[in-house]
Backbone as CSV, one residue per row, in Angstrom:
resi,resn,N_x,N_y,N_z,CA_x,CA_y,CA_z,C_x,C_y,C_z
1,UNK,-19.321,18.503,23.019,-18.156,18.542,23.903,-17.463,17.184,23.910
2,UNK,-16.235,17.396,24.509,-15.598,15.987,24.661,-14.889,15.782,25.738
3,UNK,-14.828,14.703,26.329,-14.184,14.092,27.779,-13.471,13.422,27.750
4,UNK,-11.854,13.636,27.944,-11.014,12.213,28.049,-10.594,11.625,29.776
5,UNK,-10.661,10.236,29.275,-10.438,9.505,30.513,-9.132,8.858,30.501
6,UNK,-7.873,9.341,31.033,-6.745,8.824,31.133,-6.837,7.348,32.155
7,UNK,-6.430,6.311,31.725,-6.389,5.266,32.258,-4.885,5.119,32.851
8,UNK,-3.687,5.749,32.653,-2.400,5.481,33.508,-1.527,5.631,32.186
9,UNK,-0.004,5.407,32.438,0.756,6.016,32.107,1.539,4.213,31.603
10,UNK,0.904,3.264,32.008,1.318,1.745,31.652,0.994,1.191,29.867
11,UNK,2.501,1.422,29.504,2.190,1.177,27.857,3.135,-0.376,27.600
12,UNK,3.141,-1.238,26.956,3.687,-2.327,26.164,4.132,-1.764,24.557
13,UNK,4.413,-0.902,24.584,5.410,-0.218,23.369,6.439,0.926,23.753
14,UNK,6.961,1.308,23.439,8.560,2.605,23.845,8.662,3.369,22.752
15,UNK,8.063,3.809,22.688,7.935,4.840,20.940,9.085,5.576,20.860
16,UNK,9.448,6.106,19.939,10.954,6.723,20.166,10.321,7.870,20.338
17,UNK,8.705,8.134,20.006,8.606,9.802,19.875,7.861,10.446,21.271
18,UNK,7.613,9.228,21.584,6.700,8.721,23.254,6.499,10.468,23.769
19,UNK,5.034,11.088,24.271,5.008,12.316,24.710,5.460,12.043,25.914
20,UNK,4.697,11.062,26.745,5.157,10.609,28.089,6.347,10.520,28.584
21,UNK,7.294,10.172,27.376,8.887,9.681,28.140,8.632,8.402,28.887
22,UNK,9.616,8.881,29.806,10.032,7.500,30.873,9.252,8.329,32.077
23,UNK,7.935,8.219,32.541,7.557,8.758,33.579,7.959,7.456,34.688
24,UNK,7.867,7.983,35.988,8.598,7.564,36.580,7.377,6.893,37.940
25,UNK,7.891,5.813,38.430,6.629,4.765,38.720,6.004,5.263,39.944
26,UNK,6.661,6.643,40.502,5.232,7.215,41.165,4.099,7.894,40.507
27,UNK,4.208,8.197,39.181,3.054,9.090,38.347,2.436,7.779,38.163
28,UNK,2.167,6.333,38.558,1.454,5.402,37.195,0.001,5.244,38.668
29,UNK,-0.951,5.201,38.412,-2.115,5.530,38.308,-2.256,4.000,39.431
30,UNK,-2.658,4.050,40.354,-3.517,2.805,41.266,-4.853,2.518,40.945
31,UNK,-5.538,3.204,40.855,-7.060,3.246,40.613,-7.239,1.955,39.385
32,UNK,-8.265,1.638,39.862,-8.634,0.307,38.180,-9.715,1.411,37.413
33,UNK,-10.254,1.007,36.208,-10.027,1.826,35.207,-11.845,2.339,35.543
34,UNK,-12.641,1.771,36.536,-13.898,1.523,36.752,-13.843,2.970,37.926
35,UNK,-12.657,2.709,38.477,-12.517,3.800,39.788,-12.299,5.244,39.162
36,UNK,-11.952,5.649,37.954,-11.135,6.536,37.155,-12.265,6.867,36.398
37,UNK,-13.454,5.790,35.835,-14.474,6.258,35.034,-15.406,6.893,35.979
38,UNK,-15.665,6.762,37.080,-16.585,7.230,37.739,-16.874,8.621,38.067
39,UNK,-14.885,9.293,37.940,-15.309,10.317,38.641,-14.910,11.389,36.929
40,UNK,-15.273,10.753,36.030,-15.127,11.327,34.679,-16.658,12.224,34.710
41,UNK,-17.179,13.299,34.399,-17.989,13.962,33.936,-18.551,13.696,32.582
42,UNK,-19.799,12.611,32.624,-19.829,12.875,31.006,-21.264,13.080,30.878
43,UNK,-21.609,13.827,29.743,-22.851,14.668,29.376,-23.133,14.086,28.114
44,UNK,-24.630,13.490,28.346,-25.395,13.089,27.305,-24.832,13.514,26.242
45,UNK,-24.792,12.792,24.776,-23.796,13.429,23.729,-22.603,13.544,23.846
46,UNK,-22.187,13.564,24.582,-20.035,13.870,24.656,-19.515,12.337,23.872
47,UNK,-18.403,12.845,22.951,-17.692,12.037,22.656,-16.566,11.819,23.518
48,UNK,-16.367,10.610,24.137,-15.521,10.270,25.229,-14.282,10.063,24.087
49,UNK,-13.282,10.177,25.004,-11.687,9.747,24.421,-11.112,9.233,25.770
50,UNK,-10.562,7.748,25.231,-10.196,6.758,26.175,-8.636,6.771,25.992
51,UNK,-7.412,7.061,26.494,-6.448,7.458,26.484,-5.171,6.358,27.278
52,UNK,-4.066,6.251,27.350,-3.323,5.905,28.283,-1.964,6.779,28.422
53,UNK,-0.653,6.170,28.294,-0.288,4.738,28.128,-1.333,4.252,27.028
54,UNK,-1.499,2.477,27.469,-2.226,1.920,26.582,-3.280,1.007,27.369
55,UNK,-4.462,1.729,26.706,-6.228,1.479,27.594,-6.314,0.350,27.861
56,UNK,-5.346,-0.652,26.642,-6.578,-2.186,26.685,-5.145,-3.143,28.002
57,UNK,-4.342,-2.410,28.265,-3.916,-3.349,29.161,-4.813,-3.171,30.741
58,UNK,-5.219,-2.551,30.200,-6.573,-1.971,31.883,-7.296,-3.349,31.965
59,UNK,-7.661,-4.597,32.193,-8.389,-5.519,32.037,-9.925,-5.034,32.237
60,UNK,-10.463,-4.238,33.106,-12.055,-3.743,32.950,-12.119,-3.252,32.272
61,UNK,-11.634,-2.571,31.224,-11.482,-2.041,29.890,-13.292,-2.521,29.141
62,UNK,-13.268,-3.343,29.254,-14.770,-3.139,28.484,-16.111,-2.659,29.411
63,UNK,-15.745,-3.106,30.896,-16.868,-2.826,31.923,-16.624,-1.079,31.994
64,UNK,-15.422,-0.315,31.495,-14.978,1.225,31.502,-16.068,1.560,30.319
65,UNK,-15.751,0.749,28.825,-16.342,1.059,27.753,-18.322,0.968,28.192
66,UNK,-18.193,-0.288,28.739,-20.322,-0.572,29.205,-20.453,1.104,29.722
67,UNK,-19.693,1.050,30.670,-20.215,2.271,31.350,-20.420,3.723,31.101
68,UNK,-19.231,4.187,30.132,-19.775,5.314,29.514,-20.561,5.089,28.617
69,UNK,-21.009,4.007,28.315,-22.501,3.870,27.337,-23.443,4.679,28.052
70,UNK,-23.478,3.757,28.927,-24.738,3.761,29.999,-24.563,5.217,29.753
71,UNK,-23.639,5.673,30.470,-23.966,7.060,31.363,-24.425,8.129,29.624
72,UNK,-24.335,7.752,28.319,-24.607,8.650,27.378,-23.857,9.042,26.256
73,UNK,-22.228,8.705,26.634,-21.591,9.194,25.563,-22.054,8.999,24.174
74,UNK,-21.951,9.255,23.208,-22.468,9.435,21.497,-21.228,8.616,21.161
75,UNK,-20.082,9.171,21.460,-18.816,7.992,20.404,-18.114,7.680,22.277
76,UNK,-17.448,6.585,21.713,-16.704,6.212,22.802,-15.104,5.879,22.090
77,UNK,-13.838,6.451,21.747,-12.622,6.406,21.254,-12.127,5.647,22.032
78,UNK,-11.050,4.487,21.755,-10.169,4.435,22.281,-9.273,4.523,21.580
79,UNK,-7.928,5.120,22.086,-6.530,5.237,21.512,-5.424,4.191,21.902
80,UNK,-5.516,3.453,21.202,-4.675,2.161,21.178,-3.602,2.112,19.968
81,UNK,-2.240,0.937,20.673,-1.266,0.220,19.814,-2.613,-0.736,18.996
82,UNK,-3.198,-1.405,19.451,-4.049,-2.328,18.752,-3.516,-4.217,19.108
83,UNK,-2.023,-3.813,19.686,-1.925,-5.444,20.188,-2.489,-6.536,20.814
84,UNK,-3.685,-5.850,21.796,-3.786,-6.978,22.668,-5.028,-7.200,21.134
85,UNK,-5.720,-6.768,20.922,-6.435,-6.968,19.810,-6.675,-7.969,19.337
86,UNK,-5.093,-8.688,18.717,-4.643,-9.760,18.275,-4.949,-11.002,18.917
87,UNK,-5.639,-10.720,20.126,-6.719,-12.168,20.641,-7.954,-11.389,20.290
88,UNK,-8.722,-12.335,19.334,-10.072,-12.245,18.635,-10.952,-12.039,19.559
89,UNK,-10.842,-13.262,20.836,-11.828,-12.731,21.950,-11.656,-11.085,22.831
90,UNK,-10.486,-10.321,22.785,-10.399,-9.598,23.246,-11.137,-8.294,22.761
91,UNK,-10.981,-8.742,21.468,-11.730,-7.622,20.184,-13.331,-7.748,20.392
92,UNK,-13.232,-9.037,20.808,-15.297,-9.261,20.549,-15.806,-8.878,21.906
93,UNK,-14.918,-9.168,22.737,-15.483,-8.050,24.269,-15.690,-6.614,24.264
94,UNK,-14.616,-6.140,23.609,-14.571,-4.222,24.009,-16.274,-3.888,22.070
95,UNK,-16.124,-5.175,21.886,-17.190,-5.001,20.223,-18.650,-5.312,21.518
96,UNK,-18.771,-6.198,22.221,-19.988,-6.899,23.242,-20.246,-5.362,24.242
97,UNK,-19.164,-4.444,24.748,-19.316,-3.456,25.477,-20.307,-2.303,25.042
98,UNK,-20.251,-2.439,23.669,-21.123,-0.886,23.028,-20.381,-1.015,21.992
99,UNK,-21.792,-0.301,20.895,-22.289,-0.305,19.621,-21.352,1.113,19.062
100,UNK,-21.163,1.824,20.201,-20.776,3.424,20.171,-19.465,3.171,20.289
101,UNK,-18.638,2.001,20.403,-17.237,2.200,20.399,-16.484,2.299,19.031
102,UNK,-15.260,3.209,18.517,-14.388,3.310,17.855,-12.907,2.733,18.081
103,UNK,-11.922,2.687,17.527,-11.083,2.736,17.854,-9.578,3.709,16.442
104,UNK,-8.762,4.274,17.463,-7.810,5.268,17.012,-6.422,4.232,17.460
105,UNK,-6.236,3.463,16.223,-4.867,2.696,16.432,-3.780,3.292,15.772
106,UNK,-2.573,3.454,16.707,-1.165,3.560,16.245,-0.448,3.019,15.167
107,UNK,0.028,3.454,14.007,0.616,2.993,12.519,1.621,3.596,12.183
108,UNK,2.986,3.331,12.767,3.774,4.493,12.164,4.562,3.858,11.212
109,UNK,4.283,2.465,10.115,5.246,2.048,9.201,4.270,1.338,8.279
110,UNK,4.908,1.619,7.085,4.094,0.690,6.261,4.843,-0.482,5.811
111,UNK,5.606,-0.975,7.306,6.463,-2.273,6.857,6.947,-2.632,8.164
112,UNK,6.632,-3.922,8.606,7.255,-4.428,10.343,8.688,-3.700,10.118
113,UNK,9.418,-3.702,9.240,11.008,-3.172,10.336,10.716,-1.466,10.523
114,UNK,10.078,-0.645,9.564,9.611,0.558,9.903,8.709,0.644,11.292
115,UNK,7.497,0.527,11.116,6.725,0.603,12.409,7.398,0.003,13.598
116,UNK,8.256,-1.006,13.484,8.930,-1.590,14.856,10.092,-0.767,15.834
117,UNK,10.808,-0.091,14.554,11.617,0.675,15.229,11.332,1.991,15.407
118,UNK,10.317,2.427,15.329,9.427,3.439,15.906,9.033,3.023,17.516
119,UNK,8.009,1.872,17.633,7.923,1.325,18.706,8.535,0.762,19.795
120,UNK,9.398,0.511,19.023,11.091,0.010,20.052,10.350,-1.462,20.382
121,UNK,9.556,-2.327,19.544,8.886,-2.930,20.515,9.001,-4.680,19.024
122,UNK,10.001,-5.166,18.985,10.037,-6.172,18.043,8.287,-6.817,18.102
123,UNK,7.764,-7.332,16.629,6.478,-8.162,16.993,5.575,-7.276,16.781
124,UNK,5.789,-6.096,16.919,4.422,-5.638,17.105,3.732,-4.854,15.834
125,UNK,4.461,-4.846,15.166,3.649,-4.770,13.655,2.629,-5.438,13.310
126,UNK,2.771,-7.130,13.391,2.388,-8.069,13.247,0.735,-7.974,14.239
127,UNK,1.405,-7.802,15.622,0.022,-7.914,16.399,-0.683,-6.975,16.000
128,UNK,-0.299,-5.157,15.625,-1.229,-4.205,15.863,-2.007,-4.272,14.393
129,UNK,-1.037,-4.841,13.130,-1.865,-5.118,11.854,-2.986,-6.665,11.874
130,UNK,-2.740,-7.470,13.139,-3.671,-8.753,13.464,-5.116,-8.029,14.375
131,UNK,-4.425,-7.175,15.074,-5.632,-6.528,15.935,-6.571,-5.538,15.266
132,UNK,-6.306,-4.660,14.123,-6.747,-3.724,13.355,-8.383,-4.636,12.581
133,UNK,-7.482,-6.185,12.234,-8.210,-7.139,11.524,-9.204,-7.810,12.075
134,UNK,-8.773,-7.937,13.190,-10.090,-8.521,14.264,-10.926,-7.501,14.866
135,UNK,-10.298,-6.366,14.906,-11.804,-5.143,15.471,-12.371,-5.131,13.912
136,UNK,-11.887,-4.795,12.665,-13.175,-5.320,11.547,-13.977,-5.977,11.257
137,UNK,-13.391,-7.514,11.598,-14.067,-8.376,11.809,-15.190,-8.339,12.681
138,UNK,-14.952,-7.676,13.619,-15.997,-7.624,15.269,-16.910,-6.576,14.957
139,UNK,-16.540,-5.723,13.304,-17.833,-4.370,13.314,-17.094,-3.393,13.983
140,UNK,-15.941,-3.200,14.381,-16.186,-1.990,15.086,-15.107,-1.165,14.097
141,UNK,-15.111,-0.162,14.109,-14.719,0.847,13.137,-13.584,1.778,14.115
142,UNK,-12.914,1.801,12.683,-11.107,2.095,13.197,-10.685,3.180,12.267
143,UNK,-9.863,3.635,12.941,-9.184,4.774,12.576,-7.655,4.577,12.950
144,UNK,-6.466,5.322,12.020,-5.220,5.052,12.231,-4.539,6.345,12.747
145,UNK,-3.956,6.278,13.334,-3.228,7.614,13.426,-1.246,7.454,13.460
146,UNK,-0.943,7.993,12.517,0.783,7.857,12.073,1.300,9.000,12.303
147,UNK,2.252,8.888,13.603,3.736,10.435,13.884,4.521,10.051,12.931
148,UNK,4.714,11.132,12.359,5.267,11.896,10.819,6.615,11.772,11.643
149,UNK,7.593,11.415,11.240,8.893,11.498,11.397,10.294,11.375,9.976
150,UNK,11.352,11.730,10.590,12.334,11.644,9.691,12.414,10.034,8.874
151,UNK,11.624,8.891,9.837,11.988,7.742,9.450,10.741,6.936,8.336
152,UNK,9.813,8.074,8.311,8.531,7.395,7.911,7.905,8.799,6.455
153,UNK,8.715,9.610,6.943,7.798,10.737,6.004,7.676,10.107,4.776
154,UNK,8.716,10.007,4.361,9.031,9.091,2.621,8.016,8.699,2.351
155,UNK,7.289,7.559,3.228,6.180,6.487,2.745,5.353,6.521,3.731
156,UNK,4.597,7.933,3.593,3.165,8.010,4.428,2.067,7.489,3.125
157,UNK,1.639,8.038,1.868,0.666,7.309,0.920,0.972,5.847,0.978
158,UNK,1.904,4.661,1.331,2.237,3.688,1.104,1.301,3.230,3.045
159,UNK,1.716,3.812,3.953,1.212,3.893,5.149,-0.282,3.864,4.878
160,UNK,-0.673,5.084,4.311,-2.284,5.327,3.771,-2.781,4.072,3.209
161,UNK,-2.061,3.658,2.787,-2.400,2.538,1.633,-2.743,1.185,2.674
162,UNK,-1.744,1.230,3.434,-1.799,-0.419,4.340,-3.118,-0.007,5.300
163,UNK,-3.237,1.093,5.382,-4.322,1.146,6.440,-5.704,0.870,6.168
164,UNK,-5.856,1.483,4.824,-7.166,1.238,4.035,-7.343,-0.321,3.453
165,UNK,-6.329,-1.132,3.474,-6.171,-2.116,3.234,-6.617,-3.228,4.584
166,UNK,-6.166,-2.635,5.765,-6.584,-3.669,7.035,-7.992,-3.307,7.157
167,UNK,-8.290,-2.168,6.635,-9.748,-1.941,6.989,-10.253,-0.826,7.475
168,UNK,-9.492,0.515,7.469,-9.712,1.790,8.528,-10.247,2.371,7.600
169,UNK,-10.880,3.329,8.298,-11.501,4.349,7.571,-11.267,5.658,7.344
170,UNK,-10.378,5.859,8.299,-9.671,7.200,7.991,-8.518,7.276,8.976
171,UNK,-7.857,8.443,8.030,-6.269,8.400,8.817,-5.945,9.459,9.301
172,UNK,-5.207,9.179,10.315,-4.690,10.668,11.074,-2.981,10.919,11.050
173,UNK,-2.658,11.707,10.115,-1.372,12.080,9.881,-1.156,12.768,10.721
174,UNK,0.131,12.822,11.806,0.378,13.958,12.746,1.684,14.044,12.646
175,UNK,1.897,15.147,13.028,3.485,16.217,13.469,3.806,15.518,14.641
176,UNK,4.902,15.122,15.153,5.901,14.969,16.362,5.553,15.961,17.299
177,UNK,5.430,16.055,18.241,5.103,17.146,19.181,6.500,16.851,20.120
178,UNK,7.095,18.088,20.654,8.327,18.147,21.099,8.099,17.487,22.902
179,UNK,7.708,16.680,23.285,7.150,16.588,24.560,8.130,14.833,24.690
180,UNK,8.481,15.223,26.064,9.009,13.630,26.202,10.114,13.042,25.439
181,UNK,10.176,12.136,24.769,11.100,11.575,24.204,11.219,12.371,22.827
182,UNK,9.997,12.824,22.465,10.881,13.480,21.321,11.536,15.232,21.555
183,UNK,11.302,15.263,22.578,11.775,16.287,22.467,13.492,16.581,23.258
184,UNK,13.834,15.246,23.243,15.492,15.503,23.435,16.352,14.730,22.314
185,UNK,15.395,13.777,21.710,16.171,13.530,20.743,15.447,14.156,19.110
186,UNK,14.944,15.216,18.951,14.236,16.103,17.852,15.276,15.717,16.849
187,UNK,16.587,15.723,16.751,17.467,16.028,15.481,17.587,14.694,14.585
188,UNK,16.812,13.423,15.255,16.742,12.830,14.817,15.172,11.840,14.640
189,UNK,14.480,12.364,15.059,12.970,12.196,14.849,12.026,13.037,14.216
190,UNK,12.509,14.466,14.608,11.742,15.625,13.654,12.160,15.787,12.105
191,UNK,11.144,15.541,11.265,11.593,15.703,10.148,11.467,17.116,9.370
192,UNK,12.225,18.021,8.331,11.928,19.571,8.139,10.842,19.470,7.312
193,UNK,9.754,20.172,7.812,8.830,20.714,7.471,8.741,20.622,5.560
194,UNK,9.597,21.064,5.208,9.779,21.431,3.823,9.656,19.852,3.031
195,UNK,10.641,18.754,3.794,10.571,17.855,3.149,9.204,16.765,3.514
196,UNK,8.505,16.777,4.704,7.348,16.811,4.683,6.214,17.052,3.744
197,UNK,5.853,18.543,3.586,5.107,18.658,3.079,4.294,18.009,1.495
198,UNK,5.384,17.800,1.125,4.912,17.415,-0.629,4.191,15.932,-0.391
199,UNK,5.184,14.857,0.755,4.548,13.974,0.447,3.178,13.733,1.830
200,UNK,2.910,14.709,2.557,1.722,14.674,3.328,0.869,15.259,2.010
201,UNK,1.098,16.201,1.085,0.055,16.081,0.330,-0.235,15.392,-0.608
202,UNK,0.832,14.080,-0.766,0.294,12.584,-1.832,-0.243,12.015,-0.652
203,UNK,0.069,11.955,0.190,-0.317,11.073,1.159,-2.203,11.407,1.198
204,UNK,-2.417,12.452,2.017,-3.869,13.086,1.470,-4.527,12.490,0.339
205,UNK,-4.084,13.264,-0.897,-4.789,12.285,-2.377,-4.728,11.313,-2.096
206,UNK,-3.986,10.478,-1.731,-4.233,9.219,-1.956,-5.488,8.547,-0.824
207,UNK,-4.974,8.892,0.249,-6.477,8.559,1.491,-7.975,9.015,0.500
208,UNK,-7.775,10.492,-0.016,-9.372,10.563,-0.973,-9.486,9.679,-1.871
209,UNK,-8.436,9.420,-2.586,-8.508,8.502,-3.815,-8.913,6.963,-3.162
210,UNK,-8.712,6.983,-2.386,-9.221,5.320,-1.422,-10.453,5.591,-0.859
211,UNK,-11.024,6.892,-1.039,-12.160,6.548,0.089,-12.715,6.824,0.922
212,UNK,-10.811,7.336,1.924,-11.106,7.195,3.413,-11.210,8.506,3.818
213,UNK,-11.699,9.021,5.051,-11.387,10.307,6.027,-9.731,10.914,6.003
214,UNK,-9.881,11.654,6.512,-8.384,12.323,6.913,-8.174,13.425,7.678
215,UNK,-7.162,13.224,8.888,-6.931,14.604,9.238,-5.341,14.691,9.107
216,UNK,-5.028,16.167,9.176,-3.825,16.714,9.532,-3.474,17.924,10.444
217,UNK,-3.404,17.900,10.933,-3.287,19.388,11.501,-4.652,19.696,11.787
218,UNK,-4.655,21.037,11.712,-6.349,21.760,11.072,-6.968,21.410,10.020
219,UNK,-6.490,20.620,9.007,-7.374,20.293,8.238,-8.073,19.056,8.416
220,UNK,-8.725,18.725,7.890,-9.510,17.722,7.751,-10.810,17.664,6.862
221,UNK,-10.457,16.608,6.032,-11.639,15.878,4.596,-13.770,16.234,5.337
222,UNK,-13.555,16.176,6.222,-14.848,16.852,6.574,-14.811,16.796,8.201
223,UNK,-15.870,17.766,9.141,-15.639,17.915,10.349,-16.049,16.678,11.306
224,UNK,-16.625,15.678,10.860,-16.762,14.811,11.457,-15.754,13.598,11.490
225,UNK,-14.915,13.604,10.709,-13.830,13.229,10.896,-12.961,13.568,12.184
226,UNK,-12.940,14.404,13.008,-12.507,14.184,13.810,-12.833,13.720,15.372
227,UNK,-14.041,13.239,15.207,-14.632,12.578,16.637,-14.187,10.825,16.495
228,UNK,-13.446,10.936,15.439,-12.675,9.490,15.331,-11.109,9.445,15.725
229,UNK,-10.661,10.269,16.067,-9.098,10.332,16.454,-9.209,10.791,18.093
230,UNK,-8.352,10.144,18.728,-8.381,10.923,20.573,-7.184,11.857,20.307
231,UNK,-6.723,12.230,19.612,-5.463,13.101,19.602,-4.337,12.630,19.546
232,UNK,-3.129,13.130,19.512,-1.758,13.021,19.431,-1.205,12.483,20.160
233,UNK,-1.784,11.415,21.408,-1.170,11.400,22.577,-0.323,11.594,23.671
234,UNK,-0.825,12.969,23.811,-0.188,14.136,24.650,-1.263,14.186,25.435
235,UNK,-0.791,13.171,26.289,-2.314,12.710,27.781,-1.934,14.162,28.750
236,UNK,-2.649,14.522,29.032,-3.350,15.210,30.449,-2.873,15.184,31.417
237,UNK,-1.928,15.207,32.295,-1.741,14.587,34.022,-2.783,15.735,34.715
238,UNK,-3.565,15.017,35.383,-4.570,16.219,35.825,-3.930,16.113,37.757
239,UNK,-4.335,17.119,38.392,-3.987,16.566,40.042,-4.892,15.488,40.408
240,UNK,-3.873,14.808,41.350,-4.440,13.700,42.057,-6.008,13.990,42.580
241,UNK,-6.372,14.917,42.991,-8.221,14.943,43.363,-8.617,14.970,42.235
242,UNK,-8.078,14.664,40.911,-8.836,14.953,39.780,-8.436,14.053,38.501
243,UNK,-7.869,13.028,39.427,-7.658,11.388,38.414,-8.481,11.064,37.534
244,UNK,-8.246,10.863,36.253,-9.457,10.427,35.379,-9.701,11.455,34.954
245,UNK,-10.159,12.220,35.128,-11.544,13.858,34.487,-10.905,14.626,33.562
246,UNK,-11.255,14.814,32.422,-11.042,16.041,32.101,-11.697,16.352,30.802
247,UNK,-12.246,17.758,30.495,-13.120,17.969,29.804,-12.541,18.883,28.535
248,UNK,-12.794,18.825,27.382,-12.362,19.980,26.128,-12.917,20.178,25.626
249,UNK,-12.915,21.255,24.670,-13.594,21.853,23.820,-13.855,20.681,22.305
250,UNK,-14.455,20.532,21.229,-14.389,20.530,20.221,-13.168,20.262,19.974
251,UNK,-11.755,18.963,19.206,-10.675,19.971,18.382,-9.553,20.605,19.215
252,UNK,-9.488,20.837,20.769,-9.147,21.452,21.638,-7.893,20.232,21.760
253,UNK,-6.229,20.844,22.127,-5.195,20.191,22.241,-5.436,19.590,23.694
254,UNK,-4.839,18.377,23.796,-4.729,17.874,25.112,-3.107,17.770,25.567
255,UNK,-2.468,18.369,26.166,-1.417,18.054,25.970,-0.581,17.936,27.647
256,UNK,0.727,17.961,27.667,1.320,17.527,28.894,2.424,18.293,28.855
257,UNK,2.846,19.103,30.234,3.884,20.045,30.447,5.265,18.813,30.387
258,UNK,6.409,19.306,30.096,7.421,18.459,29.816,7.970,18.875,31.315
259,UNK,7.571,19.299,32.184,7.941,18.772,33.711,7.358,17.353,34.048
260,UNK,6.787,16.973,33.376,6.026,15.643,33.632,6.690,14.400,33.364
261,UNK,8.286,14.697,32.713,9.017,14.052,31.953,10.132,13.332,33.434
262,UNK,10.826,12.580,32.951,11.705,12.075,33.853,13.106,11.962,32.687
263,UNK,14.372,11.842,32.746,15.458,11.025,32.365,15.560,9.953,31.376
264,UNK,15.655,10.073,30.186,15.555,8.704,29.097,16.519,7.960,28.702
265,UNK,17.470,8.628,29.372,18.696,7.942,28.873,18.807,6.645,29.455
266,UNK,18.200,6.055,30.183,18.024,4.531,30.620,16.815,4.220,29.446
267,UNK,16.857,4.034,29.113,15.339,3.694,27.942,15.505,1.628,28.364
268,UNK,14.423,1.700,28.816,13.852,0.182,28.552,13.592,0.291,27.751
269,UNK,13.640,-0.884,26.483,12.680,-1.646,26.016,11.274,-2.377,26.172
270,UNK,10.003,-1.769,25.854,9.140,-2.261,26.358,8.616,-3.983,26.361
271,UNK,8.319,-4.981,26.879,8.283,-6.143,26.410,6.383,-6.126,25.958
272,UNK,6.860,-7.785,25.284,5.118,-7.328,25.021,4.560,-7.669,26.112
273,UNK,2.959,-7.333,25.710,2.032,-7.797,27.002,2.071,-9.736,27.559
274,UNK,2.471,-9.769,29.063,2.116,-11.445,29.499,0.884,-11.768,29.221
275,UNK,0.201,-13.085,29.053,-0.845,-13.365,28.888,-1.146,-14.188,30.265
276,UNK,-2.248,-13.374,30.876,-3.472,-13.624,31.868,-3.816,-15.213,31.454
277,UNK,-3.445,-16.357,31.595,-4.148,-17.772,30.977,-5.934,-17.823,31.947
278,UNK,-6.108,-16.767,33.262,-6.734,-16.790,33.301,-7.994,-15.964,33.115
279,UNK,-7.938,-15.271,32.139,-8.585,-14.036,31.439,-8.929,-15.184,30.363
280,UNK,-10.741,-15.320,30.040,-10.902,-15.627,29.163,-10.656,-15.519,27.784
281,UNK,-10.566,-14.012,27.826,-10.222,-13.790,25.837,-9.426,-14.017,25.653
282,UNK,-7.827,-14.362,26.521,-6.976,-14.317,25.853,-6.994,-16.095,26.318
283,UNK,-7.776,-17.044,26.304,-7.574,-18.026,26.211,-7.289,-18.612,24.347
């Protein structure tokens, strides 16, 4: 079985394809990420999936990760941009938390001006390909996951390529899901199916020809490949008595009603993350 733990709706990137949208600052989560793990259900063996927004701006983020050790989980995911990463000490904490942690980082370019304007988020190519490098460094084992769009389909094997190159082990090609931001601006983020397909299947060969894992859809290079991806990030809003929790099947979609959505036509720009000078890792 598997358990994801939504940590809040607080991200340092603006994806253009964002499931979340612009939720609106009464949905963002009070609880610290310790208050949210507690009342998570997890069963000896469950592969946990650590979710946001984005997990690692949670600062207990590794005392979240200690703890579903403790309590049993088998894998512990997190689904991250991979920026804060880019402080080495930050990487060697959530690596010091458990042996059982993974991580499922965001890749949607195989080139800073591609991946950036996906993210809406200048810089952050740079950090999430610096952070990819320092969770290798730290041992801990990564996985990529890239939304297939009109702006990226072209050069997903070239994508495949940079990923196996920072160090991942397998990749997760995904479809746009119509939720949130992409689903009011589709005519220009959804790419047709038709022109898709040929190069998701170089893209494929080429991940085998490197090596690595792969999923797409329903498929996937073998079934254990997928206790390395948290999904599409199409988080959960569960009710307020039921912050944090929620349980799935195997493989099972996690996804979010687009009532959950707010108005985008104000779109911030996300800035990057401030640095804590008094948070050790990021000294």
């Amino acid at each position: 079985m598997a358990a994801v733990l939504s940590l809040g709706s607080t991200c340092n990137n603006a994806c253009v394809f964002c499931a979340q949208g612009e939720r609106s600052a009464s949905h963002e989560r009070e609880a610290e990420g310790m208050d949210l793990a507690a009342r998570l259900r997890v069963e000896p063996g469950d592969v946990v999936f650590v979710q946001g927004g984005e997990p690692t701006l949670t600062d207990d983020l590794p005392a979240v990760i200690r703890a579903l050790d403790e309590r049993g989980a088998r894998r512990i995911v997190v689904q991250t941009n991979g920026r804060r990463l880019a402080y080495r000490a930050f990487a060697r904490a959530l690596r010091e938390a458990s042996s059982k942690l993974s991580l499922d980082v965001s890749l949607h370019g195989s080139t800073e001006p591609m991946h950036d304007y996906h993210t809406q988020t200048p810089g952050s190519f740079k950090q999430t390909a610096l952070g990819v490098r320092h969770a290798r460094a730290e041992g801990i084992e990564v996985g990529t996951t890239t939304v297939i769009t009109r702006s990226n389909y072209r050069h997903l094997a070239e994508i495949v390529q940079l990923s196996r190159a920072l160090g991942a082990r397998a990749v997760h090609l995904a479809r746009v899901s119509r939720f949130g931001r992409a689903a009011r601006a589709a005519d220009r983020i959804v790419a047709p199916e038709e022109l898709v397909r040929p190069q998701l299947t170089r893209a494929l060969a080429e991940a085998s020809r490197l090596g690595m894992g792969w999923l797409a859809g329903e498929r996937a290079s073998h079934a254990e490949v997928r206790d390395l991806f948290a999904g599409l990030g199409e988080v959960e809003i569960p009710p307020a008595e039921g912050l944090g929790s929620s349980r799935t099947s195997p493989g099972a979609e996690v996804v979010a009603s687009d009532k959950n959505f707010v108005d985008t036509s104000r779109l911030v720009r996300a800035k990057p993350p401030s640095v804590n000078r008094s948070i050790a890792w990021e000294r």
